[in-house]
Backbone as CSV, one residue per row, in Angstrom:
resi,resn,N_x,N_y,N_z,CA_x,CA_y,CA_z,C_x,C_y,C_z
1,UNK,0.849,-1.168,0.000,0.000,0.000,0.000,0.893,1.229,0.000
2,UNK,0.304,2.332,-0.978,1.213,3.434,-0.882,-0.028,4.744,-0.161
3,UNK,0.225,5.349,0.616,-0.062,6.508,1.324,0.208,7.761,0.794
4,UNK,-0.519,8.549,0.332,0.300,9.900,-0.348,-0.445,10.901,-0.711
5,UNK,0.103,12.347,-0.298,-1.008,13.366,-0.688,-1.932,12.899,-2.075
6,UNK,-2.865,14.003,-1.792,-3.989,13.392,-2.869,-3.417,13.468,-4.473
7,UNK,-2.642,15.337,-4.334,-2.277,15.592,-5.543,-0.951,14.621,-6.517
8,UNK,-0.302,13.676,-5.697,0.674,13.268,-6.389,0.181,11.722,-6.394
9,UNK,-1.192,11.079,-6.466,-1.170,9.904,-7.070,-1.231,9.586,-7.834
10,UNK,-1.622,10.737,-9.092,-1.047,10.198,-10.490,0.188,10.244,-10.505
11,UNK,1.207,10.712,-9.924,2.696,10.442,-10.260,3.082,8.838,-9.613
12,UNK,2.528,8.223,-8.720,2.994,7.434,-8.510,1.976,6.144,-9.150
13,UNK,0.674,6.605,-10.347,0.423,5.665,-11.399,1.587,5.649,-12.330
14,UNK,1.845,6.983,-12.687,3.036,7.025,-13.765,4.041,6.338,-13.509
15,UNK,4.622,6.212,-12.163,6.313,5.697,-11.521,5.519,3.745,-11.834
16,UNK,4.357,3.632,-11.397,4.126,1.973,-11.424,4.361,1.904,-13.020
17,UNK,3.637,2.358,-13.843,3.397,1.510,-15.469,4.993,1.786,-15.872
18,UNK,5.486,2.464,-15.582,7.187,2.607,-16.145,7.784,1.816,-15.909
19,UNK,7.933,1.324,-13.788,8.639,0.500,-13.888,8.439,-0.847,-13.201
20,UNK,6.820,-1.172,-13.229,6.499,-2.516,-13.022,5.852,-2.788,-13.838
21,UNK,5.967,-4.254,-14.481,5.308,-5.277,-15.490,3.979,-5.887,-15.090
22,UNK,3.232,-5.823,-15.161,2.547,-6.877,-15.133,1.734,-6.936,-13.757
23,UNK,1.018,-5.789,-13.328,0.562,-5.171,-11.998,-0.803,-4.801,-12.693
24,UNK,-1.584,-4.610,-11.352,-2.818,-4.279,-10.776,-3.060,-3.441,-9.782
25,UNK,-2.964,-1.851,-10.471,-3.129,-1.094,-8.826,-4.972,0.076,-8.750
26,UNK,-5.020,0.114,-7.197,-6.051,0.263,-6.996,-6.540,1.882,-6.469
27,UNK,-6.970,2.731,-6.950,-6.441,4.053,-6.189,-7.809,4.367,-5.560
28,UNK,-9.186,3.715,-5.691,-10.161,4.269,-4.562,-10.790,3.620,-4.185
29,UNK,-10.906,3.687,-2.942,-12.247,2.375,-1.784,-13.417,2.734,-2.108
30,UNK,-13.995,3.447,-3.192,-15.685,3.432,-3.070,-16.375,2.455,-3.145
31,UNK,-17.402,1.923,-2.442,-18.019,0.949,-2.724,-17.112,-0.719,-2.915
32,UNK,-16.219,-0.563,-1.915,-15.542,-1.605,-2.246,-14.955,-2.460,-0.650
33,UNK,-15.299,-3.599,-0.512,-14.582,-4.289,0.375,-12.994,-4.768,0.497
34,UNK,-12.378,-3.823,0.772,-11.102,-4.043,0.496,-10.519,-5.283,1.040
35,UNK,-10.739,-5.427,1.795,-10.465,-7.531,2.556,-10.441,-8.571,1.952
36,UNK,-11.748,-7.992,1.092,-12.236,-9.000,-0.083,-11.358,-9.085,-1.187
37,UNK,-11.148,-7.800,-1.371,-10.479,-7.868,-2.524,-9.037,-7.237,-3.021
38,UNK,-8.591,-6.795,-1.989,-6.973,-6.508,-1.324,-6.131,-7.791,-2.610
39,UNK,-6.454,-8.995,-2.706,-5.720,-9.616,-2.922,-5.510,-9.874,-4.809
40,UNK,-6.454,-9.192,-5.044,-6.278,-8.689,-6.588,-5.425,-7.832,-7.163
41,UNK,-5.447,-6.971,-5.977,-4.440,-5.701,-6.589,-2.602,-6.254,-6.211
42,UNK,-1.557,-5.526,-7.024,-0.377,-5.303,-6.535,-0.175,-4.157,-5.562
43,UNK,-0.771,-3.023,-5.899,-0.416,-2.101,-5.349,-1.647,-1.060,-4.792
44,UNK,-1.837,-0.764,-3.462,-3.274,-0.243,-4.096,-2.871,1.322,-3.103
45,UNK,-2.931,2.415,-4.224,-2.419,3.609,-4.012,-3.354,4.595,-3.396
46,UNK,-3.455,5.212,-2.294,-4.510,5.980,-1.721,-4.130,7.472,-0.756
47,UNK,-4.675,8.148,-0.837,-4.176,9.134,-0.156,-4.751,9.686,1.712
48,UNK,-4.385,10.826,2.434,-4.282,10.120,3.774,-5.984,10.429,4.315
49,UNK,-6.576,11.280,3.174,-8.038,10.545,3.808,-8.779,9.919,3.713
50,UNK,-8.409,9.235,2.150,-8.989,7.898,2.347,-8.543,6.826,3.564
51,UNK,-6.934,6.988,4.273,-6.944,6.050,4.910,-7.682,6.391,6.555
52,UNK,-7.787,7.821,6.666,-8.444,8.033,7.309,-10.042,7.668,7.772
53,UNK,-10.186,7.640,6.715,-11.996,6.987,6.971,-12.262,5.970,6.883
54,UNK,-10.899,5.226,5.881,-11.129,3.750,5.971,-10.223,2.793,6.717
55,UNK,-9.451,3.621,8.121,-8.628,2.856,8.475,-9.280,1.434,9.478
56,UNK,-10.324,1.252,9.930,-10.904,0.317,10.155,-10.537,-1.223,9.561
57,UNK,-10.689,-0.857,8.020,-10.487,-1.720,7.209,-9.116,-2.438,6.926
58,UNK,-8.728,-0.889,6.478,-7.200,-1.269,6.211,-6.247,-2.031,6.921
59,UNK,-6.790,-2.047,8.366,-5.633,-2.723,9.342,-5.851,-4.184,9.411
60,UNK,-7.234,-4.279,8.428,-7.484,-5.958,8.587,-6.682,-6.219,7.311
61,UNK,-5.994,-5.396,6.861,-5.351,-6.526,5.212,-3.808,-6.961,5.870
62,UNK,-3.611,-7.938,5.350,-1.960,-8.151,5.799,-1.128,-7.800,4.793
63,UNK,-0.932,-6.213,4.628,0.020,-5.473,4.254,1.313,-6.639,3.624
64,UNK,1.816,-6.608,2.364,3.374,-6.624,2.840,4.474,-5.952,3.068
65,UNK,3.691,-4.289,2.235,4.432,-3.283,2.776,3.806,-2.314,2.935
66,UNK,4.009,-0.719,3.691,3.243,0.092,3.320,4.310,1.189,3.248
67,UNK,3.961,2.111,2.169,5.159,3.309,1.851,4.101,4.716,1.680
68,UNK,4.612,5.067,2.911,4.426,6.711,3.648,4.995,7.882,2.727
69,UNK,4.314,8.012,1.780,4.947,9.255,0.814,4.424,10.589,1.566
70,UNK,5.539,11.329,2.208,5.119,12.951,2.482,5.810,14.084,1.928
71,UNK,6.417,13.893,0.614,7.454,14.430,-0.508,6.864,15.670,-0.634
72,UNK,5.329,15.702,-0.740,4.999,17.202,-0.791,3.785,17.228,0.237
73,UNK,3.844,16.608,1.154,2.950,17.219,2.080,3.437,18.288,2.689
74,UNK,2.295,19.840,2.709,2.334,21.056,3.247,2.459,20.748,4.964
75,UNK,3.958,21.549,5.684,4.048,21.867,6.589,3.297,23.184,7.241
76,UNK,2.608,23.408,8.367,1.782,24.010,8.659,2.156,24.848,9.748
């Protein structure tokens, strides 16, 4: 799972199709049981309020990794 402001998840669709083959990534929980279906995706890219509202969920998937992008998150 990648974590990352909202505005830069198309850069990190762009960074997957460049340099992974043969992937499945997922960028929004609407209407979706992620438990269920966590195991379809390679990568499933979301930003921090989706994990915010859906962290319930999220903590039931068994991750194999998760990468904390805050490259341009605004300091306040």
């Amino acid at each position: 799972m990648v974590v990352c402001p909202k505005n830069i998840i198309g850069s990190w669709e762009d960074e997957l199709e460049s340099h992974v083959e043969d992937y499945q990534v997922l960028i929004s929980l609407k209407d979706l049981d992620l438990i269920d279906y966590s195991f379809e995706y390679t990568f499933v890219v979301l930003n921090y309020e989706q994990v915010r509202i859906h962290i319930d969920e999220l903590i039931e998937v068994d991750w194999d990794f998760v990468i904390i992008d805050e490259s341009l998150a605004l300091i306040s």
